[in-house]
Legacy VTK file of the C-alpha trace (Angstrom):
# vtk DataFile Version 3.0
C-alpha trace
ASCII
DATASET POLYDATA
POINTS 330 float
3.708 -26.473 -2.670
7.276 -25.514 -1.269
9.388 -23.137 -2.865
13.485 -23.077 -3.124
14.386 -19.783 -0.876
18.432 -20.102 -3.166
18.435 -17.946 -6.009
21.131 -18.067 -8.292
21.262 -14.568 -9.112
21.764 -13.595 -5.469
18.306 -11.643 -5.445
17.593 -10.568 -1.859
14.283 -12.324 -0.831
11.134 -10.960 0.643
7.868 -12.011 1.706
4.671 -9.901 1.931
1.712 -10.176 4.396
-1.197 -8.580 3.826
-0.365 -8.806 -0.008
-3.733 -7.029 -1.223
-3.544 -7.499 -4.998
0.250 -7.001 -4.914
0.967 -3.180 -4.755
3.813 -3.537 -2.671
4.958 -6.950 -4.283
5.693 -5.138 -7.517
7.289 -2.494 -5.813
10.089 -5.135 -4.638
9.652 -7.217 -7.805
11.112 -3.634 -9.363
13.513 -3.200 -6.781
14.704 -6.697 -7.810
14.051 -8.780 -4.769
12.766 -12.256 -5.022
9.189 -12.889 -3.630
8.860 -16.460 -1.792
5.455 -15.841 -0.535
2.664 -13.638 -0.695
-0.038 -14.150 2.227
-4.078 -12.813 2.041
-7.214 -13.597 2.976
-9.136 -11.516 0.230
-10.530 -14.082 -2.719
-10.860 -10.874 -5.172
-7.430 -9.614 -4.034
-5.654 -13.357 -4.076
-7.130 -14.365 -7.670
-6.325 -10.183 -9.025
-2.330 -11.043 -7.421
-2.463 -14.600 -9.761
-3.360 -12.694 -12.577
0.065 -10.387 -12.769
2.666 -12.307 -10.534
4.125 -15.238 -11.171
5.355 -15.629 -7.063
2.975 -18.319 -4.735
0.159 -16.907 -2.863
-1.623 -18.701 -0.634
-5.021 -17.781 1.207
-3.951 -17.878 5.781
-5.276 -16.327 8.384
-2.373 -14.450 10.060
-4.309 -14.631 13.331
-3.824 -18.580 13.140
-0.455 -18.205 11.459
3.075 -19.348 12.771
6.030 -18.550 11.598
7.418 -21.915 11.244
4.562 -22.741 8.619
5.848 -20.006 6.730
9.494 -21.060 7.015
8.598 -24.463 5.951
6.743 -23.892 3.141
9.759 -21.447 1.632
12.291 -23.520 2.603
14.512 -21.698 4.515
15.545 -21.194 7.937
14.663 -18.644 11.275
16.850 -15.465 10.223
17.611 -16.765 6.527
14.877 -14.147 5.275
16.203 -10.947 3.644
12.730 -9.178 4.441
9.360 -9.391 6.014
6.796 -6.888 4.462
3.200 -6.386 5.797
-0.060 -3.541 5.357
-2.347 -4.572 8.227
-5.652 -3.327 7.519
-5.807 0.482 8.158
-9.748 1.234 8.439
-9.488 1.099 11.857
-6.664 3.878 12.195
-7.732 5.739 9.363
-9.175 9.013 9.636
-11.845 8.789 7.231
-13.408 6.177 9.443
-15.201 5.381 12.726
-11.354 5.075 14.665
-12.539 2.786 17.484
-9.354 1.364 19.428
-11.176 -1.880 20.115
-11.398 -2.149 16.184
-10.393 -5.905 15.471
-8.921 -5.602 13.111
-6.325 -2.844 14.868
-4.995 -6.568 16.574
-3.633 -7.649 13.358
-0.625 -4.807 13.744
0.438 -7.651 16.527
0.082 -10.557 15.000
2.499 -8.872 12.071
4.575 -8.079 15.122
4.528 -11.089 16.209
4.949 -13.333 12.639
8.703 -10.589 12.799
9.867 -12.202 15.876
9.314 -15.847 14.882
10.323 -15.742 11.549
13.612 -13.342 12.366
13.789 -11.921 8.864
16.853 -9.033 8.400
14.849 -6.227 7.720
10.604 -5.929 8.053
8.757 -3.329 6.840
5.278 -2.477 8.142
3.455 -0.146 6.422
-0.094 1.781 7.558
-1.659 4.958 7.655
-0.572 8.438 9.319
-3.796 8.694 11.815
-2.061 6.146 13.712
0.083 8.405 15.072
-3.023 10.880 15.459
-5.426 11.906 18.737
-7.012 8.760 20.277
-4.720 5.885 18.116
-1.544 7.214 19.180
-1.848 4.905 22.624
-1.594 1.873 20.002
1.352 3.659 18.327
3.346 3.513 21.198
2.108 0.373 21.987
3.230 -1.006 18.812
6.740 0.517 18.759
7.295 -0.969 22.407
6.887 -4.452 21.044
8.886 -3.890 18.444
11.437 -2.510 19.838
12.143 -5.101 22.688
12.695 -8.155 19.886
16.047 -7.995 18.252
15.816 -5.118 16.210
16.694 -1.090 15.962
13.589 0.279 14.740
12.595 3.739 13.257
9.059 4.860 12.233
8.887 7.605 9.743
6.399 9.735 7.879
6.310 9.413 3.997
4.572 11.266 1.202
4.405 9.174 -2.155
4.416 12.188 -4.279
8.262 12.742 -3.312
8.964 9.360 -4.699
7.602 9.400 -8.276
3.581 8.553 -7.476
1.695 11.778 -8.758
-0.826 11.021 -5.457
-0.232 13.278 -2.172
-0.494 10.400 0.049
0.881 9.957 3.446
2.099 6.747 5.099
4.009 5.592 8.392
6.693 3.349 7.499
7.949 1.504 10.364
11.481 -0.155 9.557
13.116 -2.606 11.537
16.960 -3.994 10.879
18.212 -6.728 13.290
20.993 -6.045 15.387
23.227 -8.181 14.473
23.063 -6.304 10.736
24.947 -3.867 12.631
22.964 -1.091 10.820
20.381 1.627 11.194
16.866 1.741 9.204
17.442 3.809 6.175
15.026 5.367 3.938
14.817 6.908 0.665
15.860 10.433 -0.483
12.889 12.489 -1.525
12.586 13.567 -5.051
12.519 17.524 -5.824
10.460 16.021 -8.788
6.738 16.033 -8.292
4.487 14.264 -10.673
1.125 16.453 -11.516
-1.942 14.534 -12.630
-1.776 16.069 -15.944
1.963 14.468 -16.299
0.502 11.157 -15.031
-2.446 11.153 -17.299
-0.723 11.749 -20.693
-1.721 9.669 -23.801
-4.051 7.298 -21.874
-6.177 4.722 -23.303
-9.169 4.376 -21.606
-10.857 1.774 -23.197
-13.420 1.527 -20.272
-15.216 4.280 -19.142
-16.575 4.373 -15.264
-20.518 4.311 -14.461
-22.576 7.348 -14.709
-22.793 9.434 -11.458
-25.324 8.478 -8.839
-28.744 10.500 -9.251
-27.765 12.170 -5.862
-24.515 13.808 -7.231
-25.044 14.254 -10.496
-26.466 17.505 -10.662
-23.812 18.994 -8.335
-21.046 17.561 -9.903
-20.856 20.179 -13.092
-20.472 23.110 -10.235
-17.210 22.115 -9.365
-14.296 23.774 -10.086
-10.634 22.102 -9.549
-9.812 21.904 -6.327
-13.502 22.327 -4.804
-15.542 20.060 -3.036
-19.279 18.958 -3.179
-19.537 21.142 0.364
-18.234 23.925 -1.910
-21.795 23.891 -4.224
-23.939 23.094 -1.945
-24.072 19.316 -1.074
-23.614 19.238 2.739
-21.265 16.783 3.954
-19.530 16.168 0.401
-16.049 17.072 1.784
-14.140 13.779 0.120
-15.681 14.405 -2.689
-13.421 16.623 -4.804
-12.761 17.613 -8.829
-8.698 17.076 -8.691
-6.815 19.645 -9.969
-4.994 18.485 -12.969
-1.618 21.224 -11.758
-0.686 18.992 -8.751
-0.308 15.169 -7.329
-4.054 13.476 -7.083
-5.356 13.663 -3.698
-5.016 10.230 -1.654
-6.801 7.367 -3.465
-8.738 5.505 -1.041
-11.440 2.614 -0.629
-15.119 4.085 -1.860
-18.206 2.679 -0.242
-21.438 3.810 -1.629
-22.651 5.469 -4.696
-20.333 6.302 -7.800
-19.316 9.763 -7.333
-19.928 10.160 -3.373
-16.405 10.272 -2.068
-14.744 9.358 -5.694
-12.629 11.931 -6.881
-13.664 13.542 -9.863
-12.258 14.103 -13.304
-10.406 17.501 -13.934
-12.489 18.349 -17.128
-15.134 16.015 -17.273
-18.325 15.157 -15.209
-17.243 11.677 -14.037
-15.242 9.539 -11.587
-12.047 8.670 -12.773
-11.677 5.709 -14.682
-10.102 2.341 -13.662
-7.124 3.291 -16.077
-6.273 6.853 -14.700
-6.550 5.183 -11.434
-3.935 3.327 -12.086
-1.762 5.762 -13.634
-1.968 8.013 -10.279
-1.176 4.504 -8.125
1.482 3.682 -10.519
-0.019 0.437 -11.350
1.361 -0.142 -15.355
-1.107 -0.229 -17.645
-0.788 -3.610 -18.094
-1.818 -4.769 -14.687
-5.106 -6.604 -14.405
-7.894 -5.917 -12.065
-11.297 -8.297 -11.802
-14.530 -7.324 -10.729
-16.669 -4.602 -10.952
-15.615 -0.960 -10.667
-16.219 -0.544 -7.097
-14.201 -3.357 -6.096
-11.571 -2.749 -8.568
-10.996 1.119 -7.398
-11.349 -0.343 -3.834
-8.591 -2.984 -4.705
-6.399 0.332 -5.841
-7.253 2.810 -3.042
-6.694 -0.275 -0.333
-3.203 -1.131 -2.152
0.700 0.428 -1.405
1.715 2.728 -4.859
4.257 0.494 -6.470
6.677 2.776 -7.007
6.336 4.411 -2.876
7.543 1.025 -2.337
10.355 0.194 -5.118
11.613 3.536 -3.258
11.855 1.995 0.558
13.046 -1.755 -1.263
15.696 -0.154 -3.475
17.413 1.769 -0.222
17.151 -1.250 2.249
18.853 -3.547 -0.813
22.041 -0.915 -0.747
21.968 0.254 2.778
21.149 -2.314 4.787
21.520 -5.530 2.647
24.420 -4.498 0.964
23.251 -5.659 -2.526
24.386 -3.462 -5.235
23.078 -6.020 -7.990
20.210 -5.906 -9.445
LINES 1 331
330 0 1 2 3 4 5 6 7 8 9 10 11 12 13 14 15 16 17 18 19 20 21 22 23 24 25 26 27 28 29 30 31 32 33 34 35 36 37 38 39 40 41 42 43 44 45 46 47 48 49 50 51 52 53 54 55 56 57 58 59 60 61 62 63 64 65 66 67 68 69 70 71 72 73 74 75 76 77 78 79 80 81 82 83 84 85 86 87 88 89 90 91 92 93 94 95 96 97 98 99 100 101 102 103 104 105 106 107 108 109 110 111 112 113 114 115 116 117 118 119 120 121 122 123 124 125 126 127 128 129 130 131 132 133 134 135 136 137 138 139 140 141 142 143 144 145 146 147 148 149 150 151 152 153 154 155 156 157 158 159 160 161 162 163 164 165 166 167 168 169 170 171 172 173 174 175 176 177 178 179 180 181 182 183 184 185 186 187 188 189 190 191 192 193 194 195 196 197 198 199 200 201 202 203 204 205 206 207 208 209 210 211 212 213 214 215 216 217 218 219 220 221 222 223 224 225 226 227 228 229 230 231 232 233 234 235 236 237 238 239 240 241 242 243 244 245 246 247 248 249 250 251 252 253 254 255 256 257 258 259 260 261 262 263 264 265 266 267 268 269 270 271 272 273 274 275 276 277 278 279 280 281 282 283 284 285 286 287 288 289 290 291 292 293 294 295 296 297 298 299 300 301 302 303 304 305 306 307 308 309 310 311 312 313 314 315 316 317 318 319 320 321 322 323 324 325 326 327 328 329
């Protein structure tokens, strides 16, 4: 299936890889912009993203992709494309893992490079986690910005908090920009909001129709010691650091994939003895309550945690549309 790149409307156009289940599609699908391909390689993730957008998807490998396959199949030209988004996997980067610089899947940050400089979009965003830029990854950081910044493009990287752009979750993301030169422009970001979101704010009035499993028998008897704010560590279950009762006062602490029993490294409720539900997760990710998610409640929180917050995004889309694309529409 080809798609028509023209819109009547004069939408500016974007295409995501990495797509996940579509966090940062809806972001630009708020901002306005017109989404003429979504790219993944994760069947729960792909057939989740069919259930709420309406845009193509299609299942590639980026390591085997071209650009010109993707220019074909939308229809449009080398340098016609307002913006290229990707989210490379970040286990390998992320702090909460093993960090190995060999990780493979730390190549795929090139091959994104590398999909920018074929397809020639105006603007790309690429967006990852902070410990990139932390202890033994930050050889791969510079690494990165190198290639980057010897196509044709200014480039800025910048650390950004969602909680200063209306997502009631303290998370922290690098946010590299790149506008080409001939834009005759500078990357521009958003303004941070004085307006933080608590959890109590986020979770107001909400339905949840579906409550998560019980706590794992190795938790469960811990779990009622916490106060708001503490840890598992903090009563007496060694190594339980992640593990923490949010605090209802503030943002939610970064939502992230879980692997292993329900409650080890799942944040827990405020008030009550359990992981948060599916629907609160979504409220802190600002997913609307409307958006679908298949599977079972590990790989649905996984698809959440792994995903960009909507509105983090709409932020970054809405500024590049005035700033940089000069589209005050929409």
């Amino acid at each position: 299936m080809n798609v028509q790149n023209v819109d009547l409307n004069g939408r500016p156009t974007v295409i995501s890889l990495f797509a996940g289940c579509g966090g940062s599609s809806l972001g630009y699908k708020m901002a306005g912009y017109k989404e003429l391909l979504a790219i993944e390689w994760d069947d729960n993730a792909i057939e989740t993203f069919k259930l709420n957008f309406d845009s193509p998807i299609e299942k590639w490998d980026i390591r085997e992709l071209v650009g010109q396959k993707v220019l074909d199949y939308c229809n449009i030209k080398k340098g016609e494309l307002d913006l290229l988004d990707g989210s490379p996997p970040c286990q390998g980067f992320s702090t909460a893992g093993k960090r190995k610089v060999s990780d493979i899947r730390n190549d795929l940050v090139n091959h994104n490079i590398r999909l920018i400089d074929e397809i020639q979009p105006k603007v790309f965003v690429i967006e990852n986690v902070s410990g990139m830029v932390k202890g033994k990854m930050k050889g791969l950081f510079i690494e990165y910005m190198k290639k980057m910044k010897s196509m044709n493009y200014v480039v800025k990287c910048k650390l950004l908090n969602a909680m200063y752009y209306q997502v009631p979750q303290s998370r922290q993301r690098l946010i590299f920009m790149g506008v080409r030169k001939d834009l005759d422009k500078d990357p521009s970001y958003p303004i941070p909001s004085k307006k933080i979101i608590t959890v109590k704010e986020a979770l107001k009035n909400i339905q949840n129709n579906i409550l998560p499993p019980l706590l794992s028998n190795f938790v469960k008897n811990y779990v009622p010691k916490m106060k708001m704010g503490q840890n598992l560590n903090d009563v007496g279950y060694k190594g339980g650091f992640q593990t923490k009762r949010i605090n209802s006062r503030y943002p939610s602490p970064t939502l992230t994939k879980i692997i292993g029993g329900i409650g080890f490294g799942h944040h827990i409720h405020p008030y009550e003895d359990r992981v948060l539900s599916i629907s609160e997760l979504k409220r802190l990710h600002t997913f609307p309550d409307n958006f679908k998610f298949i599977g079972k409640y590990q790989i649905k929180s996984a698809r959440i945690g792994n995903s960009v917050p909507p509105l983090m995004m709409k932020a970054i889309a809405l500024r590049i549309k005035k700033d940089i694309l000069m589209v005050e529409k929409w």
